[in-house]
N, C-alpha and C positions, 0 to 999 in steps of 0.2 A: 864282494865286488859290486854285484847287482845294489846295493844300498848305498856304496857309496857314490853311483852314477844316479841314483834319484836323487840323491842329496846338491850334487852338484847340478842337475838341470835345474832341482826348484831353486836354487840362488842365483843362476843367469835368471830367470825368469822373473823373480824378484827383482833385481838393478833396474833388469832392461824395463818392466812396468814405472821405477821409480824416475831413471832417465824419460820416458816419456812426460811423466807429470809433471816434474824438474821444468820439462822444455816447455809444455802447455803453460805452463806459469809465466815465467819466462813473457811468451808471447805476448801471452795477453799484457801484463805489465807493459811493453813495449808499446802495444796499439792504443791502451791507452792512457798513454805516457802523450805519443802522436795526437788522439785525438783532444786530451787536454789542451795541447801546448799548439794546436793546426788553425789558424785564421777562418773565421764562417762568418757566413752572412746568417741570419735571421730576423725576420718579420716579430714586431711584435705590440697585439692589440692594446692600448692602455685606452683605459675608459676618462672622460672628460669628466673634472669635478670644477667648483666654483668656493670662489673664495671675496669676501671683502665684500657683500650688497647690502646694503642697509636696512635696518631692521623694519623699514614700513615697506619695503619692498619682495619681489620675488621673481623668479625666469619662470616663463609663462612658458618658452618652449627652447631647445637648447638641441644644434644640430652642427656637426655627425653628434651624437651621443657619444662615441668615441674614434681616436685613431687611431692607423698603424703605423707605426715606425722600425725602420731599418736597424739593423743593429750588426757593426761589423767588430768582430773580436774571436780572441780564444776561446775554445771548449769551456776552460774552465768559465774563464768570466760572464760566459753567458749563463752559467748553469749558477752562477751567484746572481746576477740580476733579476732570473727566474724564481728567486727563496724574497726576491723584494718587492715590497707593494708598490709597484709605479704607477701612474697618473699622469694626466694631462692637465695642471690647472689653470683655469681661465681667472684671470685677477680682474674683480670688479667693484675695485675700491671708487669711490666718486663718480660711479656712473648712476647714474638716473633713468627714468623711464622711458622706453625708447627701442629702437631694432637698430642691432647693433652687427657690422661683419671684421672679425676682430683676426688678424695673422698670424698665422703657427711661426712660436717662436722655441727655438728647441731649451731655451733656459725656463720656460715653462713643465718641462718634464720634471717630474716630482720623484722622489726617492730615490736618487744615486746623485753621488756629484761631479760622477765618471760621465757628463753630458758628450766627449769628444767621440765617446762611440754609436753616436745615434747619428742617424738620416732620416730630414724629414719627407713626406713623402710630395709628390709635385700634383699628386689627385687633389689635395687637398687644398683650396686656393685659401680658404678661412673657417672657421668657425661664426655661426651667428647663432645670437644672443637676440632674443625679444625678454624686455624686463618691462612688469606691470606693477600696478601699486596693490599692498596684500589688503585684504580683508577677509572679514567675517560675515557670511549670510545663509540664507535657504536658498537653497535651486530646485525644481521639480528633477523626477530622477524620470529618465527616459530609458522604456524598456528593448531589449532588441532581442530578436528571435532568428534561428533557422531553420530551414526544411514545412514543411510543409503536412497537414492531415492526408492520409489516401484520398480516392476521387472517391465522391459521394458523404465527405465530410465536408466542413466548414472552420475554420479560426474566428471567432467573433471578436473586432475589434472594437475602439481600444480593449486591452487586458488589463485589466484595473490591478493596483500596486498600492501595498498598504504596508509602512505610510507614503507616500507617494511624494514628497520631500527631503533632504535632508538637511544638515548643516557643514556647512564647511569653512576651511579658512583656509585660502589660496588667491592665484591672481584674480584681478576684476573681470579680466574677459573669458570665465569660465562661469556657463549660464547654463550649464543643464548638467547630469552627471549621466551617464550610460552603465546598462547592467551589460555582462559578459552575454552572450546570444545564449538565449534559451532553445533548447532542439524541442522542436515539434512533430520532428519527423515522424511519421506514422501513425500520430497521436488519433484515437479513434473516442476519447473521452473526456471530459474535462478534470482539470485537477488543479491544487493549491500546490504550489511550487515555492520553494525559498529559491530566493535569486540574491549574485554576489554583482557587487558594483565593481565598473572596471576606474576608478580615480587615476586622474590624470598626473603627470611628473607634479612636484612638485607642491600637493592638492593634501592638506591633512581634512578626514574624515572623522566630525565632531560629533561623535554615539560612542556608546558604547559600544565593546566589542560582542557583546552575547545580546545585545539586541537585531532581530532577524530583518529582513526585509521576504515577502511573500508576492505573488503573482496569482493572481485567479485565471485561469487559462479555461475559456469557455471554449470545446469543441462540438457543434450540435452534425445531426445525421441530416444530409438533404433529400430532398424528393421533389417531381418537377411539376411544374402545375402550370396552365396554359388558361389565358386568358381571352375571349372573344368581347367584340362590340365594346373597345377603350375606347369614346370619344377623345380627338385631337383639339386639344385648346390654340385658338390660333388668337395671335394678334399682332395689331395692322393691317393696311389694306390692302386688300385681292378683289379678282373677279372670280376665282372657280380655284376651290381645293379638291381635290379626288385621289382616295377616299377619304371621310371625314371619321372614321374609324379604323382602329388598325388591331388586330390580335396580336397575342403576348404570349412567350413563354420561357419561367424563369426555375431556377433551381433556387428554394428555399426552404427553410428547415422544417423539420416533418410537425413540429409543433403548430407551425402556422396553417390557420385555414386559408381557405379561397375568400370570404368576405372580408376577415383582413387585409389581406392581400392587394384586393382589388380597392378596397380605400385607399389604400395608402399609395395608390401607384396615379401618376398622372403623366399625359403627353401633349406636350407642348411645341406649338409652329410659330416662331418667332420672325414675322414679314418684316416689323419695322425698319428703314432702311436700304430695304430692295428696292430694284428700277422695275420698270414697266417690262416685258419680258417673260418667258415658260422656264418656271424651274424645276427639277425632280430633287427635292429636298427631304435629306432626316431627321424624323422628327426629335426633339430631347425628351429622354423618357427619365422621370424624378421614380427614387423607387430606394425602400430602405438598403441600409448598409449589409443587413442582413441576407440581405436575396442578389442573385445574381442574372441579368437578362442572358438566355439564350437564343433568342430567335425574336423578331421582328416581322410582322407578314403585313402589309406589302415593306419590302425593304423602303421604298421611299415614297414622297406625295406626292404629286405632281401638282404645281402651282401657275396659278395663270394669274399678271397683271396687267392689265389694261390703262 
């Protein structure tokens, strides 16, 4: 009796788990059956491509780079449009060199030809188009840095770039090429760095690909050094400069001495074109790239013309 009452709980118990899964099936089937077949709105980015510019030509710059378009339909059909490669294409058959602002037209949307389900958006008044004429040359390559050596370093510029050139073949109004910013941060030594060029839309880069580009990044150590009795060079005419000397003190690098230094630095009182009149005037102090002034004593001259 006891066996046949196990027998029979474990086959309620059996159904009732099957009717559950039965029903979870079921369900879900149901929801999304609903969300296939339910009306939605969605966004969606297609990037801007070009089509038809003439072979001595090129888009120098091309803006937005892409748009968004509205899309109202069923689950499912979105979820087909999303397996498509769609685009935005700008048609620039017979247009010529020039800056161009050209209207979103939605038979311009590429890859469906289901177009009645797009909106286009009202941010966007036009696309513009600047087109240049292509060529081939050298541009110097310009380098960019970030951050900064700690205090008591120095960055010595330029950084010299080898080879300091390249060749490209893109628009005419592209005249220099730029590296991705080099970090300096904290740099406490100097060192030889590969640097990657950042090439602009539309810009092929004529090297090879395993040929490097390099950076010499000189960082020197500073130390301060004060200089007394600078004669002030003046010129033009006065009655009374006071003082006709001024002391100096500059942070430059621990290589250099004081008689260096003091060569290379000059101060300069330029009157020509003042009126008659007392001025308290600073002076221009000439002084390498490599040194930095910190202090000036007296801050300024006093000048008298009569």
């Amino acid at each position: 009796m006891a066996k046949r009452l196990r027998k029979t709980s474990s086959g309620v118990f059996f159904r009732n788990t099957l009717y559950r899964i039965l029903a979870l099936v079921i369900s879900l089937l149901l929801w999304f059956s609903l969300v296939h077949n339910r009306v939605v709105k969605q966004d969606f980015r297609l990037p801007v491509r070009s089509s038809g510019l003439k072979e001595n030509l090129v888009i120098a710059s091309l803006d937005p780079p892409d748009v968004i378009v509205r899309v109202q339909a069923t689950g499912s059909d979105i979820m087909k449009l999303k397996r498509k490669d769609l685009y935005y294409e700008v048609k620039l058959a017979g247009f010529d060199k020039g800056k161009y602002e050209l209207a979103l037209d939605k038979r311009n949307i590429m890859g469906t030809e289901n177009l009645s389900l797009f909106q286009l958006p009202e941010r966007y008044e036009s696309i513009r188009v600047v087109i240049d004429e292509k060529e081939e040359k050298f541009v110097p390559i310009k380098i960019m840095s970030k951050g900064a050596p700690p205090k008591g370093y120095k960055l010595m510029e330029p950084m010299i770039l080898t080879p300091s050139v390249v060749k490209i073949r893109g628009p005419k109004s592209v005249g220099v090429i730029e590296t991705y910013p080099v970090d300096i941060e904290g740099m406490t030594e100097s060192v030889r760095k590969e640097v990657t060029l950042d090439i602009p839309e539309n810009t092929t880069l004529l090297r090879d690909d395993s040929d490097k580009i390099f950076a010499q990044i000189e960082i020197v150590k500073l130390k301060t050094a004060e200089l007394s009795d600078i004669p002030v060079r003046i010129s033009g005419p006065y009655s009374l400069v006071y003082p006709r000397v001024v002391s100096l003190k500059f942070e430059v690098p621990v290589s250099m001495d004081t008689k260096t230094l003091r060569d290379s630095i000059t101060v300069r009182l330029d009157l020509k074109g003042y009126e008659k009149g007392t001025y308290n005037l600073v002076p221009e102090i000439d002084h390498p790239d490599a040194v930095s002034l910190i202090d000036l004593d007296p801050s300024s001259i006093q000048v008298i013309i009569e």
